[in-house]
RODO-2510 file (C-alpha; in nm, 4 decimals, decimal comma):
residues 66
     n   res          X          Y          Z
     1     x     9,4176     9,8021     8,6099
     2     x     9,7472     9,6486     8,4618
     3     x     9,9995     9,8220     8,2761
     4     x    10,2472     9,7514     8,0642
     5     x    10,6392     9,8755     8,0765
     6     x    10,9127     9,8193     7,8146
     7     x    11,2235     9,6968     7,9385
     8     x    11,5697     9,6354     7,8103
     9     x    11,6803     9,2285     7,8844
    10     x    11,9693     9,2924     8,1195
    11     x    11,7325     9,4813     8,3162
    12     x    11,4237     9,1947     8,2786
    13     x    11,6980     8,9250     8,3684
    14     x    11,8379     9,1834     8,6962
    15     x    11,4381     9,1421     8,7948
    16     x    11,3774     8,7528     8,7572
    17     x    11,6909     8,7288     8,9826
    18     x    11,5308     8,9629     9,2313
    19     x    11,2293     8,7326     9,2368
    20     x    11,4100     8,4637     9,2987
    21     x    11,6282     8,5960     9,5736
    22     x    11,3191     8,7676     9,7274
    23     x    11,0311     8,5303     9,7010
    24     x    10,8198     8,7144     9,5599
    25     x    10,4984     8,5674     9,3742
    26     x    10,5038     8,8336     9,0802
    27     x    10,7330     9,1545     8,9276
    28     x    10,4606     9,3628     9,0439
    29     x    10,5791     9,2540     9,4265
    30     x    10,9465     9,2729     9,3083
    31     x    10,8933     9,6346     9,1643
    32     x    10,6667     9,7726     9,4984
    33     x    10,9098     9,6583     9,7032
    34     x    11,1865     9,8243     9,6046
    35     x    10,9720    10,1836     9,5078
    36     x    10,7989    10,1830     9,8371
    37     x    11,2100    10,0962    10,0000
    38     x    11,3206    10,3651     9,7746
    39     x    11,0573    10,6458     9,8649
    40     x    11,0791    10,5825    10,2183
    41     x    10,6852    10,4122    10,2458
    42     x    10,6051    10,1070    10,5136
    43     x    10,5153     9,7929    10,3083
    44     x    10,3119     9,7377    10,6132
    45     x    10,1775     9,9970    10,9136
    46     x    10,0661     9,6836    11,1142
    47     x    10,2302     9,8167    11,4745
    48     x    10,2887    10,1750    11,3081
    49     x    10,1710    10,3667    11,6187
    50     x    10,3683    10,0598    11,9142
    51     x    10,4536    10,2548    12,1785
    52     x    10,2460    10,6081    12,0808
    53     x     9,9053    10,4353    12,2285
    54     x     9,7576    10,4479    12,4886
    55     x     9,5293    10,1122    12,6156
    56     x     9,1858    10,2060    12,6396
    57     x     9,0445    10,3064    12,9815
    58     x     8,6849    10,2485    13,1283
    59     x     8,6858    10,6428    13,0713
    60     x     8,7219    10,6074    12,6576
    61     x     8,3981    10,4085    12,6770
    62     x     8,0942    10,6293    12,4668
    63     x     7,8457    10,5534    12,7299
    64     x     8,0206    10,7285    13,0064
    65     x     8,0817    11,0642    12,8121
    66     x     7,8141    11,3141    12,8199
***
């Protein structure tokens, strides 16, 4: 669902600069990157856990448990 935010020009021109300079497709990709930068949240967890796991062994396989 789309919403709707009033903002003041300097601050409408700040984010079609940020587009720009970023790439980004849309404002909505403009304004999750920097809230998600700001709050501290991964864009992306792809690789998250690198380095905390564990390959699999013929022991994690649910035929062999009992």
């Amino acid at each position: 669902m789309a919403k709707s935010i009033r903002l003041r020009e300097s601050t409408y021109r700040a984010l079609v600069r940020l587009k720009e300079r970023m790439g980004a497709r849309s404002f909505d990709e403009v304004v999750a990157k920097l809230a998600y930068k700001e709050l501290g949240i991964p864009e992306d967890l792809f690789g998250a856990d690198r380095g905390k796991v564990e390959p699999f062994s013929p022991e994690d396989r649910m035929e062999d448990r009992a």
